[in-house]
N, C-alpha and C positions, 0 to 999 in steps of 0.2 A: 504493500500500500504506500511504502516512502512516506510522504508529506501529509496523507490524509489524518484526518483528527480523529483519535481514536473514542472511544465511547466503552464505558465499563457498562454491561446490562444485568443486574442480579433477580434472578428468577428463579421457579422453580416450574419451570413447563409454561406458566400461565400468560406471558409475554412473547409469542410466539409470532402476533400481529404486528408486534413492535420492532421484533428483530426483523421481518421481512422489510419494515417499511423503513428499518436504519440502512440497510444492505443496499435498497434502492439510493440512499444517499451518498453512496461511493466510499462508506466510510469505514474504519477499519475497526471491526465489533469483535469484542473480546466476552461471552458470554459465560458464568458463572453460575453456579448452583449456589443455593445457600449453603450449604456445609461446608462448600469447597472453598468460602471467605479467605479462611486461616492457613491457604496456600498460597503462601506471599508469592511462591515462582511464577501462579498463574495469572496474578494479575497486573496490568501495565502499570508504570511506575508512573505514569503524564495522562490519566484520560482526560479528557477536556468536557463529557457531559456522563453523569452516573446514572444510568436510569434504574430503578427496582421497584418490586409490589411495596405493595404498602406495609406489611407485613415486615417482609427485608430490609426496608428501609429504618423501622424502628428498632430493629435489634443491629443494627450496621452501627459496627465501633470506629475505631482511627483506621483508615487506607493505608497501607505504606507505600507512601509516595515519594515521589524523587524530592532528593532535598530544596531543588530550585524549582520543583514543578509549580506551576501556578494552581489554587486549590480552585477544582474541576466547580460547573454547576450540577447541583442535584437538582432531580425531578423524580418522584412519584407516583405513581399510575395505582389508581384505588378504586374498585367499586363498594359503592356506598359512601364516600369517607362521611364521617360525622364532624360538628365541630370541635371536636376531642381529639379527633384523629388530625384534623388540622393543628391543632393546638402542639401537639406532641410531635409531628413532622418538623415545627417550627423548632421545637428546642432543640432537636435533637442535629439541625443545620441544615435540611431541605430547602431550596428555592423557589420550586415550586409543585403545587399538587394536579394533578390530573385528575379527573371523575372520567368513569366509562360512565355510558357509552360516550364516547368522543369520536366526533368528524374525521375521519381519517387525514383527509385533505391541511384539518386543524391542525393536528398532530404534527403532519408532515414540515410544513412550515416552521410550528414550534422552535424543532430540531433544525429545521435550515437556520433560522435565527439565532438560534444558541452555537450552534456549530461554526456562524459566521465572525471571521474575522478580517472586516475590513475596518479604514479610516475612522470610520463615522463612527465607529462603536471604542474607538480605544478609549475615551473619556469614564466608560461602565465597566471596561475592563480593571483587572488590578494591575498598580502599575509599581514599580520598583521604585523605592525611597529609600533605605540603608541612612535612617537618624535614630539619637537617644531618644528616648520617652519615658514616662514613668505611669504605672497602673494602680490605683490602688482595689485591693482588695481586701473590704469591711473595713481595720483599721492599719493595714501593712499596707503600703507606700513601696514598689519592686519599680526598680529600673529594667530598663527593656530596650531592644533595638524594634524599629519599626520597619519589616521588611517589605511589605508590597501593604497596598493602602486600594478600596474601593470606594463606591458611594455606600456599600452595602456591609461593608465589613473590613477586617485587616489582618494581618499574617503578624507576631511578632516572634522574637527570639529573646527569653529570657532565661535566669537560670534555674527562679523556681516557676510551677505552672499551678494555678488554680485548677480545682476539680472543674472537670467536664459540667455544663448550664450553669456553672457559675456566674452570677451577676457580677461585673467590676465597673469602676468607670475609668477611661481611658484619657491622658492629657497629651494629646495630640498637636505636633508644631501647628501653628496658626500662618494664615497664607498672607497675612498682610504685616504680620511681624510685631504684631501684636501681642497678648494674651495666650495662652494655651487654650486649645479648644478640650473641652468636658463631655468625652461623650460616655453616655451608660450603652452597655456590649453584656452580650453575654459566651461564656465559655463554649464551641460546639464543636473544638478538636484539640486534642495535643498529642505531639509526636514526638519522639528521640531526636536530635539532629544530629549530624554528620559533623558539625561545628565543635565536639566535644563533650564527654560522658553525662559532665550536669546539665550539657544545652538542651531549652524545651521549646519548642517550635508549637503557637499557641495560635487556633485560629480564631477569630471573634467574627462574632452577627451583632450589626450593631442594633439597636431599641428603635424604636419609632423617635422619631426627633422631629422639633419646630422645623420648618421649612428656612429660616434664616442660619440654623445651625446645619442643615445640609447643604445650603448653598455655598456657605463655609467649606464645607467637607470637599463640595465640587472643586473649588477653587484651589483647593491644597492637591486634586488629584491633576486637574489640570495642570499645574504648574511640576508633577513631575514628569509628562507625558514625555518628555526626551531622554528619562532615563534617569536615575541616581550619580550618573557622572559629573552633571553642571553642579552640586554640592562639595565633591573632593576636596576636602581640604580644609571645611566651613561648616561648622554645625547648620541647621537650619533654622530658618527663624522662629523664634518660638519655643524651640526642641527645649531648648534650658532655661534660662531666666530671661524676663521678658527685656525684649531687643528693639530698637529700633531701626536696624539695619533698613539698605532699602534694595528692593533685588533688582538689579539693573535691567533682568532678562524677562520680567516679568509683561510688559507690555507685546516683545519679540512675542513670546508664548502664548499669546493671547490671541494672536493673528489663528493660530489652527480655528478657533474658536469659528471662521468665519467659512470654513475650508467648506464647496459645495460638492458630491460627489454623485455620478451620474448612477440611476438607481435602473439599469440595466441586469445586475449582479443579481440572482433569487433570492440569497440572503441577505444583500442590501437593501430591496424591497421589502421583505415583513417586516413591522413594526407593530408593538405589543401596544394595546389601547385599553382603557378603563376608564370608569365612569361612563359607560353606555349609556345615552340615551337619543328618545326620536330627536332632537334636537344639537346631536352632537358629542362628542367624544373625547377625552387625553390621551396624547400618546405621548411611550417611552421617551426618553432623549437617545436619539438617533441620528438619524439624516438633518441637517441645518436647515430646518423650514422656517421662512420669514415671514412677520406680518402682514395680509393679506394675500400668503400666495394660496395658488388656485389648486385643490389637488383631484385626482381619481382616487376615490377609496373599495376596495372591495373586501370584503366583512365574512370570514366565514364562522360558520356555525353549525349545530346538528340540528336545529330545527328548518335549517334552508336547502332546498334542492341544490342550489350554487349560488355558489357566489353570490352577495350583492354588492353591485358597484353602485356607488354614487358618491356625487360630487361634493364639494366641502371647500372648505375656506378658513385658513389659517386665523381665528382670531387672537389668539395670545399666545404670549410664550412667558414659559412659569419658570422656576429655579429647576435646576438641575436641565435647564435644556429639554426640559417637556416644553410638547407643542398642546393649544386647547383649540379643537374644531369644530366650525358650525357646516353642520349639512344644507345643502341649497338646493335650490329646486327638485324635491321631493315630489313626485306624483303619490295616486295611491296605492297605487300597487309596492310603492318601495317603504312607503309610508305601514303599511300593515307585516312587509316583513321585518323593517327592523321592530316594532311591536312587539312581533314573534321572537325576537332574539332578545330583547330588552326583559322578557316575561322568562323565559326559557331558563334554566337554574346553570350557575358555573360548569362550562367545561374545565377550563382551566383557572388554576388563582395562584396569585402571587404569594410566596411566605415572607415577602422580603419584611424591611420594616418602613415599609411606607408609610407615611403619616396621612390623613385628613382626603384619603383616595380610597375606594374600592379597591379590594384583592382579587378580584376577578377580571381575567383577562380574555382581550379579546385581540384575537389573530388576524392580523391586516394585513393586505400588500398596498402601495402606494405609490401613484405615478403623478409625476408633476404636470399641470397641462396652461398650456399660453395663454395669456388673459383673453385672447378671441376665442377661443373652446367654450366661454363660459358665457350666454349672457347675462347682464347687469341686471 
C-alpha cells in the first residue's frame, strides 16, 4: 500500500460492511479481533483512523503506538447507542459515534474526510510544538513538555502521568504572549515512551470551553503550523512566566489563514455540519469560505433517497474557522426533505468537546458556485 493511511478496524465479525466499504477506499486495513488486542506485532504502530463496535471500543486500553505517531481519530459504530453509551465513549477518548442503521454513502465520506489530508485541514490536525508547560493535578502542580497541541486535545510528555479520565487543568503557552491559557482536559491515554524508563506520554480531551478560550487555543495551533523548529532556541511565549515578547513571524503565519484551495479533491469536498436546520446549517473549519460566498451543498442522510443539493450562502464565520449557512431558494420538494433529515435521529455525532453546538453531524460535500449561478 506504501503511502496509503492505514486504519486499525477492531471487531469481532460484526463490521464486515465497514471493512468492505474501507477497502473500496484504497486504504491499507489492518483488521483485528478482540482478543487479538494484546498482540502488539499485529497491530500498526501509525493508524490514522480506529474504527471498532461499541462494545471494543469501551474495553480498548493504550495502543502501542509509535512514539512520534500522531494519536489516530477514533470512531465507533453502535447499534442502539444510548446516552450512557455516549457518555462513556467520550471518556474513555472516542471522536466520534456512529448509530446503525447509517447511509452507507454517509459513512463513506465520513472516512474520506477523516482519512483526508490536505491544506485546509492542517489547522484540526495536531501539530508539533516541543515547549514547557505545567498540569496540575487536584493539588500537585507537574511540569511537562507539550508535544503536539489540537483544537481538541494535546499529547504531552511528563515524568509522572495521572490515572486514565482523570480531570487536570492544563497551563498552556498563550499565542499572544500573554497569560497562560487554563484549560480543564481530561486523562484518555498514557503510554511508556521511548524518551526514557520514567517518560509518560499523556494524551488529553480537552472539556467543552467558552468559544473565546478556543479561539485562543486556535491561534496557538495556528501559529505552530510550520512546525516546532521556528521556536529553537526560545521558550514560547507564555510557556513560563508571563512575557511580553513579540513574535515577529506571527503576522507571516497568518497569511495561511487566507490560503483558498480548489475542492476538486473527494476528501476536500466533505465537510462535517451541525446545527441542522430548514433554515441553515454550521460547518466544520475547513475549506476558507468567505462572507457571502455562494455554495452547492449536498446533504446526505438515511432518510433520503440521494443526495440533497441545494444552495446556501455563507452568512458568518464563527471562531475556530467555522462557517454558519443560510439555505436559499428552497422549493418544496427540498423544503420537506430537509424536514425529513432535520426530524430523523443522529446518524453520526460528534464526542469532541464542543461547546454551545449540536453533536450531531451531518455529512456534506461542497462546491463553490459564481455569483451568476445564483439568483439575487
Amino acid at each position: 500500500m506504501g503511502s496509503a493511511p492505514t486504519v486499525l478496524l477492531i471487531d469481532d465479525g460484526e463490521l464486515d460492511d465497514v471493512a468492505r466499504l474501507l477497502a473500496d477506499l484504497h486504504v491499507s486495513l489492518v483488521r483485528v479481533a478482540g482478543h487479538e488486542l494484546h498482540e502488539a506485532a499485529r497491530l500498526p504502530p501509525a493508524p490514522r483512523v480506529v474504527v471498532a463496535t461499541g462494545r471494543r471500543a469501551l474495553a480498548l486500553d493504550a495502543l502501542p503506538l509509535a512514539p512520534e505517531a500522531p494519536e489516530p481519530t477514533f470512531v465507533a459504530v453502535v447499534t442502539g447507542g444510548s446516552r450512557t453509551v455516549r457518555m462513556a465513549l467520550r471518556r474513555v477518548g472516542f471522536h466520534y459515534l456512529v448509530h446503525r442503521p447509517v447511509h452507507p454513502d454517509a459513512l463513506r465520506l465520513l472516512f474520506a474526510r477523516l482519512l483526508y489530508r490536505g491544506p485546509e485541514k492542517r489547522s484540526a490536525e495536531r501539530v508539533a510544538v516541543g515547549a514547557p508547560i505545567s498540569f496540575r493535578d487536584g493539588l500537585r502542580r507537574r511540569d511537562a513538555t507539550l508535544i503536539e497541541l489540537s483544537l481538541t486535545g494535546c499529547r504531552l510528555l511528563a515524568a509522572a502521568a495521572p490515572a486514565r479520565r482523570t480531570h487536570v487543568t492544563l497551563h498552556l503557552p498563550d499565542p499572544e504572549g500573554r497569560r497562560t491559557l487554563s484549560v480543564r482536559a481530561r486523562v484518555v491515554r498514557v503510554t511508556a515512551s521511548e524518551r526514557g524508563p520514567a517518560a509518560r506520554e499523556i494524551a488529553f480531551a480537552f472539556e467543552p470551553a467558552p468559544d473565546a478560550l478556543r479561539s485562543r487555543i486556535e491561534r496557538l495551533v495556528v501559529l505552530h503550523l510550520d512546525g516546532p523548529a521556528a521556536w529553537v532556541g526560545a521558550p514560547l511565549p507564555g510557556a513560563g512566566p508571563t512575557t511580553g515578547r513579540h513574535d515577529p513571524r506571527r503576522h507571516r503565519r497568518s497569511l495561511y489563514q487566507k490560503r483558498v484551495i480548489a475542492l476538486s479533491d473527494a476528501g476536500a469536498r466533505v465537510v462535517l455540519g451541525r446545527d441542522l436546520s430548514i433554515g441553515g446549517m454550521r460547518l466544520e473549519a475547513g475549506p476558507r469560505l468567505e462572507h457571502g460566498e455562494l455554495l452547492s451543498v449536498a446533504l446526505h442522510g438515511a432518510p433520503l433517497d440521494a443526495p440533497l443539493v441545494v444552495r446556501a450562502r455563507v452568512v458568518r464565520r464563527g471562531v475556530s474557522r467555522e462557517s454558519v449557512l443560510r439555505f436559499i431558494e428552497l422549493d418544496a420538494v427540498a423544503r420537506e426533505a430537509l424536514g425529513k433529515l432535520v426530524a430523523d435521529g443522529p446518524e453520526i455525532e460528534s464526542l469532541g468537546p464542543q461547546s454551545g453546538v449540536s453533536r450531531r453531524t451531518v455529512v456534506t460535500t461542497v462546491e463553490r458556485l459564481a455569483a451568476e449561478q445564483v439568483d439575487r
